[in-house]
DOFI-538654 format. One record per residue (C-alpha): x, y, z; residue in three letters. Coordinates in Angstrom, 2 decimals, decimal comma. Layout:
N
X Y Z ALA
...
% end
This chain:
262
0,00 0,00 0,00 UNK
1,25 3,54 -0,53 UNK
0,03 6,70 1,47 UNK
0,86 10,05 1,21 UNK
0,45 12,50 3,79 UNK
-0,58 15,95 1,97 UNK
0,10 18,06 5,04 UNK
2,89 18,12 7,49 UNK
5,24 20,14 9,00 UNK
8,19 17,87 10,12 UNK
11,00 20,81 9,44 UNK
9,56 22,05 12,71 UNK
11,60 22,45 15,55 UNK
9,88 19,55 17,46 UNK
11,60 17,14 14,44 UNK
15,04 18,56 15,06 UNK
16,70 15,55 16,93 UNK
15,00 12,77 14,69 UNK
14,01 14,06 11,54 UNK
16,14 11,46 9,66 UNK
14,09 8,28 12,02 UNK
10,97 10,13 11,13 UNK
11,16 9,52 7,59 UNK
12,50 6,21 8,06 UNK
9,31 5,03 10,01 UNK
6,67 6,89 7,52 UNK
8,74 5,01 4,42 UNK
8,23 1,77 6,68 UNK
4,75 2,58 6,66 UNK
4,34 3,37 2,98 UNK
3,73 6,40 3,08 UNK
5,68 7,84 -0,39 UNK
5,20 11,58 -0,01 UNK
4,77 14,63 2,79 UNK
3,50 17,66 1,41 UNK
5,34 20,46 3,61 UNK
3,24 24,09 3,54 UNK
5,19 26,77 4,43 UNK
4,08 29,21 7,74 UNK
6,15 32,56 6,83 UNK
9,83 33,93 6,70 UNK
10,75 32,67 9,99 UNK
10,44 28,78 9,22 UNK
11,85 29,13 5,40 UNK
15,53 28,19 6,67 UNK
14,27 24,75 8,41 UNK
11,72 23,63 5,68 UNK
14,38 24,18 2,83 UNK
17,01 22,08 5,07 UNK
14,46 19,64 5,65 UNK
13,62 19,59 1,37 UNK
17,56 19,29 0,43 UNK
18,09 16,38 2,76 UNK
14,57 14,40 1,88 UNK
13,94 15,17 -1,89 UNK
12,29 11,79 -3,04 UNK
9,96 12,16 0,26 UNK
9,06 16,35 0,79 UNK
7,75 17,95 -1,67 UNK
6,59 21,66 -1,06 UNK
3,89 24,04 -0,67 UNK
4,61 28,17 -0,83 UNK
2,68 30,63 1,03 UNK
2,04 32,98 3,94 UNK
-0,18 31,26 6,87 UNK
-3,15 33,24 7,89 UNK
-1,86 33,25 11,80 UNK
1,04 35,20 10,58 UNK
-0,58 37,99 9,38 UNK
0,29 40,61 11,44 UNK
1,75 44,27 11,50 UNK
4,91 43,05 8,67 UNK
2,22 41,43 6,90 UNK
3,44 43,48 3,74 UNK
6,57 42,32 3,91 UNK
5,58 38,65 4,43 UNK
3,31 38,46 1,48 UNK
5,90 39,65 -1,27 UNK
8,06 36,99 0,76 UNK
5,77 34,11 0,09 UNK
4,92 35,15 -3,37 UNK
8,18 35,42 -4,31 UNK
8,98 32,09 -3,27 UNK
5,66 31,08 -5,00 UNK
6,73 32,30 -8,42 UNK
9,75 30,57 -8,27 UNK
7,96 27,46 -9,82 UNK
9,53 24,98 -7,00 UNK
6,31 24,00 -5,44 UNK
2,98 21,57 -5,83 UNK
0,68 24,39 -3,90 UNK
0,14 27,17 -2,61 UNK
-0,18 27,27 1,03 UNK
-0,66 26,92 3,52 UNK
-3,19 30,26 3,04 UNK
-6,74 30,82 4,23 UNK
-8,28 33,11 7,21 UNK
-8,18 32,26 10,70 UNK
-10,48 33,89 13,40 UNK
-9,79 31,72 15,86 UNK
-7,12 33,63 17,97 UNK
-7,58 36,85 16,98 UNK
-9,58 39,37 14,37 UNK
-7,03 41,89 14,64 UNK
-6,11 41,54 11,18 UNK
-8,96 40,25 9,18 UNK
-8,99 42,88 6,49 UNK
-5,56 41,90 6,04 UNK
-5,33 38,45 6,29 UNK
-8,14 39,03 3,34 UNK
-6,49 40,50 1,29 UNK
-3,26 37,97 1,29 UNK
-5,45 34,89 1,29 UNK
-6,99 36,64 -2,03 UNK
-3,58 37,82 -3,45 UNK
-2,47 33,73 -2,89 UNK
-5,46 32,85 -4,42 UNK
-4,19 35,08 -7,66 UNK
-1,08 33,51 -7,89 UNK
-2,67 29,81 -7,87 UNK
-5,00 30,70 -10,43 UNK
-1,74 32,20 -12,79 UNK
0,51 29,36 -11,75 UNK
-2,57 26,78 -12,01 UNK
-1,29 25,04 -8,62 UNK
-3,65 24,24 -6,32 UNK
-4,38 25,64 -3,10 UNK
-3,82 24,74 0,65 UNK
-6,95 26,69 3,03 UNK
-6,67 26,83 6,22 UNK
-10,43 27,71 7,53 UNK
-10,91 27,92 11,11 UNK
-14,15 30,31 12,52 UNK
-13,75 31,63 9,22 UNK
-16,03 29,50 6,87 UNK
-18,26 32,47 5,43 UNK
-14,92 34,90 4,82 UNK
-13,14 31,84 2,96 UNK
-16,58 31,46 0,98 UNK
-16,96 35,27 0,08 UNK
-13,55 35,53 -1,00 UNK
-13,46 32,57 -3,15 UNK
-16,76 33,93 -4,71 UNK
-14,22 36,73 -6,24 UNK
-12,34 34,46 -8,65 UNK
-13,67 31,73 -11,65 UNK
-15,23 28,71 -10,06 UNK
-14,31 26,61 -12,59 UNK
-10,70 27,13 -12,03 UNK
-10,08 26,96 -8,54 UNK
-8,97 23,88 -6,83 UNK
-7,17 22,59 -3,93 UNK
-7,72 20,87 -0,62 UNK
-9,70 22,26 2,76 UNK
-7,16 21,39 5,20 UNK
-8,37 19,47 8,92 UNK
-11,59 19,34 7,15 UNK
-13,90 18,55 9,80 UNK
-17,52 20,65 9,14 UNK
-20,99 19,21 8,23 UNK
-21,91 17,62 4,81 UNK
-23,37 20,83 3,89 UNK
-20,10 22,82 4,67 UNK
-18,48 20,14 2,39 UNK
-21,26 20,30 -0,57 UNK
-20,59 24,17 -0,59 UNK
-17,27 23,94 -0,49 UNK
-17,49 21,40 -3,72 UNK
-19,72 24,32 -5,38 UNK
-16,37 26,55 -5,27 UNK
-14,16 24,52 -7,48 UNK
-12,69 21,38 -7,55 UNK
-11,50 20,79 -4,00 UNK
-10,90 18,23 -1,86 UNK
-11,32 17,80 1,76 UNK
-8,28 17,26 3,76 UNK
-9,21 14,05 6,65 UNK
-6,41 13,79 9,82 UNK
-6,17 13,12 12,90 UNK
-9,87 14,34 14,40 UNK
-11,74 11,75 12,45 UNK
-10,11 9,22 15,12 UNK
-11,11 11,39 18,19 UNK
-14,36 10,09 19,93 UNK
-17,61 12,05 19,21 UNK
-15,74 13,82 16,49 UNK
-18,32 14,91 14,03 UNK
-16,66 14,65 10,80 UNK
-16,84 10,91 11,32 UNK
-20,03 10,99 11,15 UNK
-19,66 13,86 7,47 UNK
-16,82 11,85 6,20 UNK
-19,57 8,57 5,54 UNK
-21,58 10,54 3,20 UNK
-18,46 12,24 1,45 UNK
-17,13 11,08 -2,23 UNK
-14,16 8,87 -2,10 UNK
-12,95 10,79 -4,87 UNK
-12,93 13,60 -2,95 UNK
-10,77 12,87 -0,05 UNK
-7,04 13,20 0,70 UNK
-5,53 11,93 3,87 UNK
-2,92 14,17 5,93 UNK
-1,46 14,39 9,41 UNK
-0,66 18,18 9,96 UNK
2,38 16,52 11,89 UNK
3,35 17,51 15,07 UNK
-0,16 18,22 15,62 UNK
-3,42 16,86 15,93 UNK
-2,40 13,19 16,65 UNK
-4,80 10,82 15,78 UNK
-5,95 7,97 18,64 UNK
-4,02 5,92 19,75 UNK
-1,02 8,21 19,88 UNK
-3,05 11,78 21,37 UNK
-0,87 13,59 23,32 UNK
2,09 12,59 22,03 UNK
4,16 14,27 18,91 UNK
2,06 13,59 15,47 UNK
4,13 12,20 12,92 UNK
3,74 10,83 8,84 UNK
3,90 7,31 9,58 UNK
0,56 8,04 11,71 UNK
-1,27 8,69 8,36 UNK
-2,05 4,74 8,97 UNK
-3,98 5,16 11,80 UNK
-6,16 7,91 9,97 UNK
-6,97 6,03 6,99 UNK
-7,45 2,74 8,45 UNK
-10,33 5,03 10,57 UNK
-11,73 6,44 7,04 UNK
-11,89 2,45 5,70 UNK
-13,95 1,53 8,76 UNK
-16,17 4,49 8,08 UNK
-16,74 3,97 4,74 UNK
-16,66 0,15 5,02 UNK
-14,20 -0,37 2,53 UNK
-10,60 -2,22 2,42 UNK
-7,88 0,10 3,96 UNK
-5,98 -0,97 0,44 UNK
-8,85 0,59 -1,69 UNK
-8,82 3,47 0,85 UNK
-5,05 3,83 0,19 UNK
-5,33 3,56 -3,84 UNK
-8,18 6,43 -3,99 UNK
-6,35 8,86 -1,51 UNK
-3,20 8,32 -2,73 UNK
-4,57 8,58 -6,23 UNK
-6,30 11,65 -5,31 UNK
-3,53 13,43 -4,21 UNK
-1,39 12,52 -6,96 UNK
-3,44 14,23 -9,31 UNK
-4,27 17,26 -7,39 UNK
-0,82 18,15 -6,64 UNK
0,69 16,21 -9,92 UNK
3,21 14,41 -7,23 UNK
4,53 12,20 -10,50 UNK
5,30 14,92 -12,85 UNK
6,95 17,24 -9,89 UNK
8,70 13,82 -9,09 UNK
10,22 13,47 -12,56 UNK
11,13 16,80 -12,89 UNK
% end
């Protein structure tokens, strides 16, 4: 079986003293890919360390992460978008609009989810949203740009089926399934049985939200297992047809074999 994880963030710090082992046990697992988003300037020097010493396993996302928006958020835009037009990456993201910690700087994290947005529609790369307490100011900015061209993955998808048919009405996007689908009484459990196959891609968002049974302790790629083996019982199919839509899925949202051969 091959898996690939289509959101982690293993160059972080909490990876430092056994990044190399890390790999090693996801590879183990079969998991083929990790899909690294970048977070802003201050984490560019560990995820491109982390890319030169793992090429056949990381590939990369470009973008500026709604949570750091703040008063250089200027600044970190043309950063991300310059590293976006470079052409080095599979997506752009991680980008979106978060209201969970703060509203501070909604007008502005607007307008750089919508600039990101521009650049994934001239690059034709999908895109990488991060939506939390923000589902109606994703919505109304994606409402801005051609439906028929947008695509791209929610990421820790975990709404209502009717959050998940109106995100389908945007574009072409898939819904990103980690580690909460394994949590008792989590809700998308209960969303993810009514939701296309075709329209699911598995992820970890490693070092966080760690799926049962490893909660509370560091998430990692090789968990992406435990997550899909949860979506299989859910959808009551083999975890090895589970694996060959996912991983199929992902592979042509983020054209992993083309990026591969180039």
């Amino acid at each position: 079986m091959e898996f690939i994880d289509t959101h982690s963030h293993i160059y972080d710090s909490k990876f430092e003293n056994d990044l190399t082992a890390t790999v090693e046990r996801a590879v183990g697992r079969g998991v083929s890919t990790s899909i690294v988003p970048s977070i802003d300037s201050s984490y560019h020097n560990a995820m491109e360390s982390a890319l030169l010493q793992f090429p056949q396993f990381l590939l990369k996302a470009s973008g500026l992460h709604p949570t750091s928006v703040s008063h250089n958020w200027k600044e970190e835009l043309r950063f991300a978008l310059e590293r976006i037009f470079l052409k080095e990456s599979v997506a752009v993201g991680e980008v979106g609009i978060d209201l969970h910690w703060s509203d501070k700087y909604i007008e502005e994290q607007r307008v750089v989810f919508e600039e990101q947005i521009d650049a994934a529609l001239q690059l034709q790369l999908p895109l990488i949203i991060h939506c939390r307490k923000s589902s109606e100011e994703i919505f109304n900015s994606l409402k801005k740009f051609k439906r028929s061209e947008l695509q791209g993955v929610f990421h820790a998808f975990s709404g209502s089926y009717e959050s998940y048919q109106r995100i389908k009405s945007f574009g072409d996007f898939k819904v990103g399934i980690g580690g909460v689908i394994t949590f008792n009484k989590s809700k998308v459990a209960q969303t993810i049985k009514r939701v296309e196959p075709k329209d699911i891609v598995l992820e970890t968002d490693s070092p966080w939200l760690t799926p049962v049974p490893y909660r509370g302790e560091r998430n990692e790629p090789s968990y992406i297992i435990e997550i899909a083996s949860k979506v299989a019982q859910l959808l009551e199919l083999p975890l090895e047809k589970v694996a060959n839509i996912t991983t199929s899925n992902a592979k042509a949202l983020f054209n992993i074999d083309s990026h591969r051969k180039g």
